[in-house]
VOPAGU-2260 file (C-alpha; in pm, 1 decimal, decimal comma):
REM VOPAGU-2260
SITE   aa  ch    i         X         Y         Z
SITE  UNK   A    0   11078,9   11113,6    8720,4
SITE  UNK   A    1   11433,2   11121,2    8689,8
SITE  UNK   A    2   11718,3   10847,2    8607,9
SITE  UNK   A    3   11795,1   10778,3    8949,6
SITE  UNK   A    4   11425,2   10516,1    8957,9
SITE  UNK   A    5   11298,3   10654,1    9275,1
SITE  UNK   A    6   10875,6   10633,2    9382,8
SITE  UNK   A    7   10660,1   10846,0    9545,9
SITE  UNK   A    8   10366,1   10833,6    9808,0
SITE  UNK   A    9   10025,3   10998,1   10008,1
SITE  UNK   A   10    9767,1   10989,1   10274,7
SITE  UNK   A   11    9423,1   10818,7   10313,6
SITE  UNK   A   12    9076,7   10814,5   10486,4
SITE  UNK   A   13    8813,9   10538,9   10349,6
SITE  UNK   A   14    8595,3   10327,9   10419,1
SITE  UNK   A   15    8607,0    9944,7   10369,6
SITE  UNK   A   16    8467,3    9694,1   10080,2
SITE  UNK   A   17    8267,3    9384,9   10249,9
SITE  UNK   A   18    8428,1    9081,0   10065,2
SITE  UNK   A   19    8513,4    8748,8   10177,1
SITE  UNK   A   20    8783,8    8555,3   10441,8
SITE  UNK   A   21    9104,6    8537,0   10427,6
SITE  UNK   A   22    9268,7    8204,4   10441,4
SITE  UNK   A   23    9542,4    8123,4   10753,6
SITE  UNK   A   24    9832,1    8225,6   10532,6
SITE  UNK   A   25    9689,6    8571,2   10377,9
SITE  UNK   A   26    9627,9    8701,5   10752,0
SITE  UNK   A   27    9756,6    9027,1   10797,2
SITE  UNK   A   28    9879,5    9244,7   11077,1
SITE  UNK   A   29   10015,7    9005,7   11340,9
SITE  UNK   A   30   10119,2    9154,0   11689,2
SITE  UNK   A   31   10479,0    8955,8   11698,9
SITE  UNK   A   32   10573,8    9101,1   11347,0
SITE  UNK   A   33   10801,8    9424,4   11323,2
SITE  UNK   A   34   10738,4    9702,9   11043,2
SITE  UNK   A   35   10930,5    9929,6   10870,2
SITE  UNK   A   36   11156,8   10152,7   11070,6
SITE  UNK   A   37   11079,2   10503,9   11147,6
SITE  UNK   A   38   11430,4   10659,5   11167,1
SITE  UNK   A   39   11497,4   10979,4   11407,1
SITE  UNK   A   40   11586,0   11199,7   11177,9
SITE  UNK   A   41   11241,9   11260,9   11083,9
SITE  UNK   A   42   11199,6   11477,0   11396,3
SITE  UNK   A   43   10903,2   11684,5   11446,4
SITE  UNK   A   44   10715,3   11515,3   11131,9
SITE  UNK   A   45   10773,6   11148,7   11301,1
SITE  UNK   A   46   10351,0   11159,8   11363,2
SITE  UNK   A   47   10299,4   11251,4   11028,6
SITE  UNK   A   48   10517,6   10960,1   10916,1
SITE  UNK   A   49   10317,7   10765,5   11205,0
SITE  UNK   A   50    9954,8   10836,9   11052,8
SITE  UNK   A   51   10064,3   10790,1   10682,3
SITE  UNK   A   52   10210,1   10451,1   10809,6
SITE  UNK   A   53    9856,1   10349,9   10975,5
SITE  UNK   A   54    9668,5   10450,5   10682,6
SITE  UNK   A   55    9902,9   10281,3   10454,2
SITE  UNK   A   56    9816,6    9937,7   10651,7
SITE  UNK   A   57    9453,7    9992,2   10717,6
SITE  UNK   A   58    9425,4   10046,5   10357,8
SITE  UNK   A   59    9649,3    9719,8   10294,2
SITE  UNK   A   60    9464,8    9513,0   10470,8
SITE  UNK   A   61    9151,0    9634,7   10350,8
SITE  UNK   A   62    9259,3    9603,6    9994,9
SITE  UNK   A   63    9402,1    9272,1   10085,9
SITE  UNK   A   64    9065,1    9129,8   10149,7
SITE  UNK   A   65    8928,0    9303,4    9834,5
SITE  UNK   A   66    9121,8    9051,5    9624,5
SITE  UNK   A   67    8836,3    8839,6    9749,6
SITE  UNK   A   68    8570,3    9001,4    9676,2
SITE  UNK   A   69    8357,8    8769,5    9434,3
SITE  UNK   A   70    8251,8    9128,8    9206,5
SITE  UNK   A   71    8528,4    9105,6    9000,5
SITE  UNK   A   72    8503,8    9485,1    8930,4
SITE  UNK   A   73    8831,7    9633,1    9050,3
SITE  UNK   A   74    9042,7    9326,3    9010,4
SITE  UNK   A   75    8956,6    9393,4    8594,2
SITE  UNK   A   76    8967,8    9761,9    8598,4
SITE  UNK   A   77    9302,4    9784,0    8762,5
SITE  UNK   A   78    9481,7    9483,4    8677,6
SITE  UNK   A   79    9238,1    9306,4    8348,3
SITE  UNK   A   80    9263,1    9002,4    8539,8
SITE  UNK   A   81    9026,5    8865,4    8805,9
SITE  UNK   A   82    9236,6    8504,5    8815,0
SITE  UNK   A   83    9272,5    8306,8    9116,5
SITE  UNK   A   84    9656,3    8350,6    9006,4
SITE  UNK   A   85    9605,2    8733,0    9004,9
SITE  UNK   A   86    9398,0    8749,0    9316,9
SITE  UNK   A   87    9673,9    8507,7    9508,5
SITE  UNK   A   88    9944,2    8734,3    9410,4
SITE  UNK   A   89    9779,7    9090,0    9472,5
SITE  UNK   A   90    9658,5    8947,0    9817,5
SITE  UNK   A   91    9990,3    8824,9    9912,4
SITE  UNK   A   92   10171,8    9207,1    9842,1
SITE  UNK   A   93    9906,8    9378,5   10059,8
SITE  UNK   A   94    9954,4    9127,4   10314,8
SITE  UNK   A   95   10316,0    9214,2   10325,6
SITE  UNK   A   96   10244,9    9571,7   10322,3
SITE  UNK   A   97   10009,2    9545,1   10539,5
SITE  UNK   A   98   10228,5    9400,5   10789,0
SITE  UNK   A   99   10520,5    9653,6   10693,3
SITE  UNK   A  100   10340,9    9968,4   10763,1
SITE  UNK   A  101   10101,7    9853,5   11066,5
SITE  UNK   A  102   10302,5    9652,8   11294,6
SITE  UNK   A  103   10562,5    9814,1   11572,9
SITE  UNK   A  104   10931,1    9732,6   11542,5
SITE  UNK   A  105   11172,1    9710,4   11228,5
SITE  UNK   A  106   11167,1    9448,0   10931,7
SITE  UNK   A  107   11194,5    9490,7   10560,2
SITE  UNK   A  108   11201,3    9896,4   10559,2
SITE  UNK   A  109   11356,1   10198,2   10661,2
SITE  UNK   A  110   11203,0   10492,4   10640,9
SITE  UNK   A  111   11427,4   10810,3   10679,4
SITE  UNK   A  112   11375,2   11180,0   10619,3
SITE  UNK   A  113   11781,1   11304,7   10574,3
SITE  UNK   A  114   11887,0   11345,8   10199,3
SITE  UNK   A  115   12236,3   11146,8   10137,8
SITE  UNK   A  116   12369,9   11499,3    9954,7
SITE  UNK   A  117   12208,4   11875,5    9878,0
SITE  UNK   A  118   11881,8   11835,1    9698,7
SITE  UNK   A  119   11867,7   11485,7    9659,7
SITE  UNK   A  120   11479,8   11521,9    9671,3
SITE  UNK   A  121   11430,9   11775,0    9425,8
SITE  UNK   A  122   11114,0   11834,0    9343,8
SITE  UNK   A  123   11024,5   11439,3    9460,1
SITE  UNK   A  124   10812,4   11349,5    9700,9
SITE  UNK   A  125   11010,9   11014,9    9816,2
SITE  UNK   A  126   11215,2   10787,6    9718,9
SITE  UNK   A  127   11270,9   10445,0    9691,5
SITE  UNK   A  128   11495,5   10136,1    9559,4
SITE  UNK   A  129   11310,9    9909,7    9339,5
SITE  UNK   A  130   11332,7    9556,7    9575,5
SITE  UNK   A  131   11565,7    9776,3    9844,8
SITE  UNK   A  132   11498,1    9916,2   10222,8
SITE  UNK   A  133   11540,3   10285,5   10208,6
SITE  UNK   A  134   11263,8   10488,4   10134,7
SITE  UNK   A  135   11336,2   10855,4   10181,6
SITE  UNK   A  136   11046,1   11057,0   10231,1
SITE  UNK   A  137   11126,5   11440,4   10109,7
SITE  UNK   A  138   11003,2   11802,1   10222,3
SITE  UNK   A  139   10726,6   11772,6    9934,1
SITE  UNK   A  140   10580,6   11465,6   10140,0
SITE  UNK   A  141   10487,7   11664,2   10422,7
SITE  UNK   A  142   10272,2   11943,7   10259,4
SITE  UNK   A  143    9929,3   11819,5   10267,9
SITE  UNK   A  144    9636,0   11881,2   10036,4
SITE  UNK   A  145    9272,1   11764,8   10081,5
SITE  UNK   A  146    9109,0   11534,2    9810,1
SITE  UNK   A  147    8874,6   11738,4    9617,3
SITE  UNK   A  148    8568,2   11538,8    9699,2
SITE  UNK   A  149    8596,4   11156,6    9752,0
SITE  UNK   A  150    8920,3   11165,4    9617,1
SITE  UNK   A  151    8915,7   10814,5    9416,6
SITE  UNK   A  152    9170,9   10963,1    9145,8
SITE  UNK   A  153    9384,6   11075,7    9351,8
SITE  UNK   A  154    9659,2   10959,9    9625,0
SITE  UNK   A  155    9659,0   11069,7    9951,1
SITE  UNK   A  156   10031,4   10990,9   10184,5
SITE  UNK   A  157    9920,7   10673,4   10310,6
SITE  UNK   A  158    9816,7   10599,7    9960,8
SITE  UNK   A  159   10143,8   10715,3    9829,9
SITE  UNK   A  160   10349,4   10501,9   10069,0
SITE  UNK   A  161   10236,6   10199,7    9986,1
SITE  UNK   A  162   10272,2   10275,1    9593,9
SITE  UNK   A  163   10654,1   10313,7    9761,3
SITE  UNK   A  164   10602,4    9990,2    9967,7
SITE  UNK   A  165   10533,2    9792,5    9663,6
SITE  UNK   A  166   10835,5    9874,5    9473,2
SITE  UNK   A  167   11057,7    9748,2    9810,3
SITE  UNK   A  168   10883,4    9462,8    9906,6
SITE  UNK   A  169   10704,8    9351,4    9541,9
SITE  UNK   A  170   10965,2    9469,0    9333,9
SITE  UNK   A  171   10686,7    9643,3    9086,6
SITE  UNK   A  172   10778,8    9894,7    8839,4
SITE  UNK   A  173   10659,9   10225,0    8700,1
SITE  UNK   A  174   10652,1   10073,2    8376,5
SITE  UNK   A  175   10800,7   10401,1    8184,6
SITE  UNK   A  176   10642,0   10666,4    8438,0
SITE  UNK   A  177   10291,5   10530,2    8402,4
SITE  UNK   A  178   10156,2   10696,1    8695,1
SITE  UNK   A  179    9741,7   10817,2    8748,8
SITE  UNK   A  180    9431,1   10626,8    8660,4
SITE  UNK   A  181    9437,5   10761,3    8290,2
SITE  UNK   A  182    9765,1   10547,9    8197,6
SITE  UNK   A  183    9730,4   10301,2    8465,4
SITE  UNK   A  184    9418,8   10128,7    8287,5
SITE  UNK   A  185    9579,2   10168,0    7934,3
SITE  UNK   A  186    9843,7   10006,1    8036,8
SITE  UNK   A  187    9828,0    9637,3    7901,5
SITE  UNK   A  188    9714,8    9334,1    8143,7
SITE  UNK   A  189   10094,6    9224,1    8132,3
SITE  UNK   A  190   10205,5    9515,2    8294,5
SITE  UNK   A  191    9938,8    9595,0    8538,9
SITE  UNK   A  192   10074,4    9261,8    8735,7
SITE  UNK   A  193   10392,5    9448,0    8820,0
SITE  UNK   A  194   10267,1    9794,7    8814,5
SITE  UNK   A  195   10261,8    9989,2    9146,6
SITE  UNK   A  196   10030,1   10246,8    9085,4
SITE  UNK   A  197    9767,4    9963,4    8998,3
SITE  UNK   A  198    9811,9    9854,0    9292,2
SITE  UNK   A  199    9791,4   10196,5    9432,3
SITE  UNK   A  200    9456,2   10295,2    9315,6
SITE  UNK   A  201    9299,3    9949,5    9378,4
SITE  UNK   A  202    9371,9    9998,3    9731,1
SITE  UNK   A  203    9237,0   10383,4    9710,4
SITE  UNK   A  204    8976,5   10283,8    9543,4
SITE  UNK   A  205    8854,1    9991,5    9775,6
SITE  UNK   A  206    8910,0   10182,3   10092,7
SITE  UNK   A  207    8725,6   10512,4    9914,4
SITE  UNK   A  208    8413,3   10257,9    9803,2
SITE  UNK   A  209    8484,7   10430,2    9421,8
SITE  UNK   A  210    8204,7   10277,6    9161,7
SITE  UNK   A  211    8302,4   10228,7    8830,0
SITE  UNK   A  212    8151,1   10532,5    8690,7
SITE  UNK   A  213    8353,9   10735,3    8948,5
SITE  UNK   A  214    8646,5   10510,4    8817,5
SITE  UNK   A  215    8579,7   10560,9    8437,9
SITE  UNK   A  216    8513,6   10952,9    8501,6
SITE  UNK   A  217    8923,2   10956,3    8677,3
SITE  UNK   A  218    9030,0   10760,9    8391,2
SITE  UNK   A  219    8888,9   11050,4    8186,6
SITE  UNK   A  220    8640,0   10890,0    7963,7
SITE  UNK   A  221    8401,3   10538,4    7938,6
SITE  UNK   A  222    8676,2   10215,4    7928,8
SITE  UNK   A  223    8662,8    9959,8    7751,0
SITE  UNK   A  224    8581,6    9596,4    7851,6
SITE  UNK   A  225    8863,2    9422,3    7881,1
SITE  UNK   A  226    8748,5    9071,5    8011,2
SITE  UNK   A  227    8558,3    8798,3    7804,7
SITE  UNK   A  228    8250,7    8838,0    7966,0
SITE  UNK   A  229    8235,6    9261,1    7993,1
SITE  UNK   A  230    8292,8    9213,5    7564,0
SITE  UNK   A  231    8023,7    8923,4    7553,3
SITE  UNK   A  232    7803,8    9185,5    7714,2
SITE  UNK   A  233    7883,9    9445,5    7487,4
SITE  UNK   A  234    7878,8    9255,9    7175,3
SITE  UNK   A  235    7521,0    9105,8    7272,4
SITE  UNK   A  236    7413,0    9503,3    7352,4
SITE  UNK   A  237    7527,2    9584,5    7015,3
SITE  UNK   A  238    7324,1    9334,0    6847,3
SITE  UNK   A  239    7023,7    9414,0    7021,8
SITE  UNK   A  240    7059,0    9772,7    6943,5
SITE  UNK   A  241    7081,3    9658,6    6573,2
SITE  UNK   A  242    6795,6    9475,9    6601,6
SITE  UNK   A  243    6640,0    9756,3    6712,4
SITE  UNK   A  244    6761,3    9986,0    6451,7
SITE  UNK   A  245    6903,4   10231,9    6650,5
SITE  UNK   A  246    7278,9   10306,7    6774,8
SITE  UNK   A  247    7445,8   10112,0    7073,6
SITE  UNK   A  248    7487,0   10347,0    7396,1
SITE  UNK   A  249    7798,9   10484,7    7390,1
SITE  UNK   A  250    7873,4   10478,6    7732,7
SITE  UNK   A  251    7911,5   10105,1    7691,9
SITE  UNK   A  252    8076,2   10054,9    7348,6
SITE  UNK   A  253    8316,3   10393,9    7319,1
SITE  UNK   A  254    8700,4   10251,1    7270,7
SITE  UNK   A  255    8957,7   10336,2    7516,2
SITE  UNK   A  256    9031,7   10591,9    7791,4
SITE  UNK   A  257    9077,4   10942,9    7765,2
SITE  UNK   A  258    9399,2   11092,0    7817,0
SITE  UNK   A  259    9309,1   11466,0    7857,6
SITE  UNK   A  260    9357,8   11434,6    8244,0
SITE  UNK   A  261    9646,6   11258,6    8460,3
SITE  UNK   A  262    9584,6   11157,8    8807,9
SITE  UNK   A  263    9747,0   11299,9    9057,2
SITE  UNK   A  264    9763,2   11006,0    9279,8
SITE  UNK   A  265   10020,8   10769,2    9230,2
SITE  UNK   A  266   10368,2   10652,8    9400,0
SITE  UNK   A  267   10438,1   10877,6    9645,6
SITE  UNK   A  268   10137,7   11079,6    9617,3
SITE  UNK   A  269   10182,2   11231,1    9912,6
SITE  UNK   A  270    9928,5   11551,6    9933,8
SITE  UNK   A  271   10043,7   11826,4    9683,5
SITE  UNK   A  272   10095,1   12198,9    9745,7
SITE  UNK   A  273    9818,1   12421,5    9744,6
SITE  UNK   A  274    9933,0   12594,8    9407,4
SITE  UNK   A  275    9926,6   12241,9    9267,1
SITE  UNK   A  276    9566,1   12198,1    9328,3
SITE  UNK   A  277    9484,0   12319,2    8942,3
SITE  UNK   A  278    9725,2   12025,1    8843,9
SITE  UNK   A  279    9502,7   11730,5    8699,1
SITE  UNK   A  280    9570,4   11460,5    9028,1
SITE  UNK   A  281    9974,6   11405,0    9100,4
SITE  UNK   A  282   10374,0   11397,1    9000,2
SITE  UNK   A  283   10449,7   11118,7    8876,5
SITE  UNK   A  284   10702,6   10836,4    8923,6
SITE  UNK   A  285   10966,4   10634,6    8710,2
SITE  UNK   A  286   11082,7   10304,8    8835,8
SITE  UNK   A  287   11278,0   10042,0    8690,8
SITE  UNK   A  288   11247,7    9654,7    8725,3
SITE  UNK   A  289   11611,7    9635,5    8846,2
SITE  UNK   A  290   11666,3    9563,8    9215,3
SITE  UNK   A  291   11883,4    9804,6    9306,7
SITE  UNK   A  292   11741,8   10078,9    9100,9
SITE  UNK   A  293   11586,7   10360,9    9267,4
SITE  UNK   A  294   11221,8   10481,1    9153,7
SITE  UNK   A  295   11161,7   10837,3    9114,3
SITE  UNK   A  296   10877,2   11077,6    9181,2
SITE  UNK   A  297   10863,8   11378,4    8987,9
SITE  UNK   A  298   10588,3   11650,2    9010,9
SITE  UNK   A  299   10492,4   11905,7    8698,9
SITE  UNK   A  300   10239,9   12179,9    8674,7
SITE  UNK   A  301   10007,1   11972,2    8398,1
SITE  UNK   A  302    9830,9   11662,7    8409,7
SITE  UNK   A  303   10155,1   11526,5    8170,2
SITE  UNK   A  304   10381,1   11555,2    8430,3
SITE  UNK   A  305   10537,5   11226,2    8633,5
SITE  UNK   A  306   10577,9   11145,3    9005,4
């Protein structure tokens, strides 16, 4: 990332969770609401911008529904809270996105593809202002590359756009380029809330159907519980394998994720060029909490680098 806070984005396929209703006010895409703005000056890539828009509120409004879901699995691997407070809030974002990307017309955002001055891109993939409306989506944006595989640790341009979308309309951060699965689930509960590449990945991950294993193997190693009842479990495992006389399994008591590999999927995702496919997962992004601030996606040839 760079000073100038800009965020980043990607595209998405998936398939959805099953979880429960959403009440009257949580409902999603309405036909009388506008969404963001496509501006002209996209030209020939206005379909592109057109797909990445539907998958960004398909996988909304799936994810929107997910906050529902009574397995409290993905609400405590990406955010370490499974609250009714927590669900509430992460429902109401993707209901806003949801309605952003997927209706027709103009609200919140506009999305434009001309550069204000010569290389204001750089090597980003888009850019956005922290609580703004202009989200410029750069050349990077538009050069596709397929998931290797189901793709849950990664960000695809629908994926990518709605990292973007929650920096306009949530006002979430990069918390000091924290971008990938790695560093999004070391992050600290806290900071998860206004995080937008937790948000990110619990949307890929609900519309990809990614278990926890395939979660844990993105993050680059076995996590650790973070909720009471995941460390009642492991403490009562621990006894019983002293009871036993033998060691606890590893897989369920080894401390803290792995940060050998950084995914590439995160704010403006958007798919990476082919000679980036050796990179761990994605560029990364820097936002700021400032409104007003713009959130910037960088991309670097290691899994350290930042959207």
């Amino acid at each position: 990332m760079r000073t100038d806070h800009y965020s980043l984005l990607f595209v998405l396929a998936g398939s959805a969770v099953a979880v429960g209703a959403l009440s009257a006010e949580e409902s999603t895409v309405a036909t009388n609401e506008k969404r963001a703005e496509i501006y002209p000056d996209c030209g020939e890539n206005e379909h592109y911008v057109q797909e990445a828009m539907r998958q960004c509120a398909a996988t909304a409004e799936m994810a929107q529904k997910a906050t529902r879901d009574p397995d409290p699995m993905l609400m405590n691997f990406f955010f370490k809270d499974a609250s009714e407070s927590m669900r509430s809030t992460a429902a109401a974002l993707f209901g806003k996105i949801a309605k952003e990307c997927g209706t027709a017309g103009g609200q919140k955002t506009h999305i434009t593809c001309r550069q204000k001055r010569d290389n204001e891109c750089g090597d980003f993939y888009g850019l956005t202002e922290i609580g703004g409306q202009r989200l410029l989506l750069c050349p990077n944006f538009f050069e596709p590359l397929e998931p290797d595989g189901k793709g849950c640790d990664i960000l695809e341009p629908g994926d990518i756009l709605l990292h973007e979308m929650t920096h306009a309309l949530g006002s979430t951060t990069d918390c000091d380029d924290t971008y990938g699965i790695p560093d999004t689930t070391a992050l600290p509960a806290s900071e998860n809330k206004n995080h937008a590449d937790s948000f990110a990945h619990f949307a890929r991950a609900v519309a990809k159907s990614c278990t926890r294993t395939e979660l844990e193997e993105a993050a680059g190693g076995v996590m650790t519980p973070t909720t009471s009842d995941a460390a009642e479990e492991t403490a009562a495992e621990e006894a019983a394998a002293e009871e036993k006389g033998t060691q606890p399994d590893l897989a369920t008591t080894q401390h803290g994720p792995k940060h050998s590999l950084r995914s590439l999927a995160s704010p403006l995702a958007v798919s990476l060029a082919p000679e980036l496919q050796s990179m761990s997962m994605m560029p990364m992004l820097e936002s700021t909490a400032i409104p007003g601030v713009l959130s910037v996606l960088v991309t670097m040839p290691n899994f350290d680098s930042q959207y």
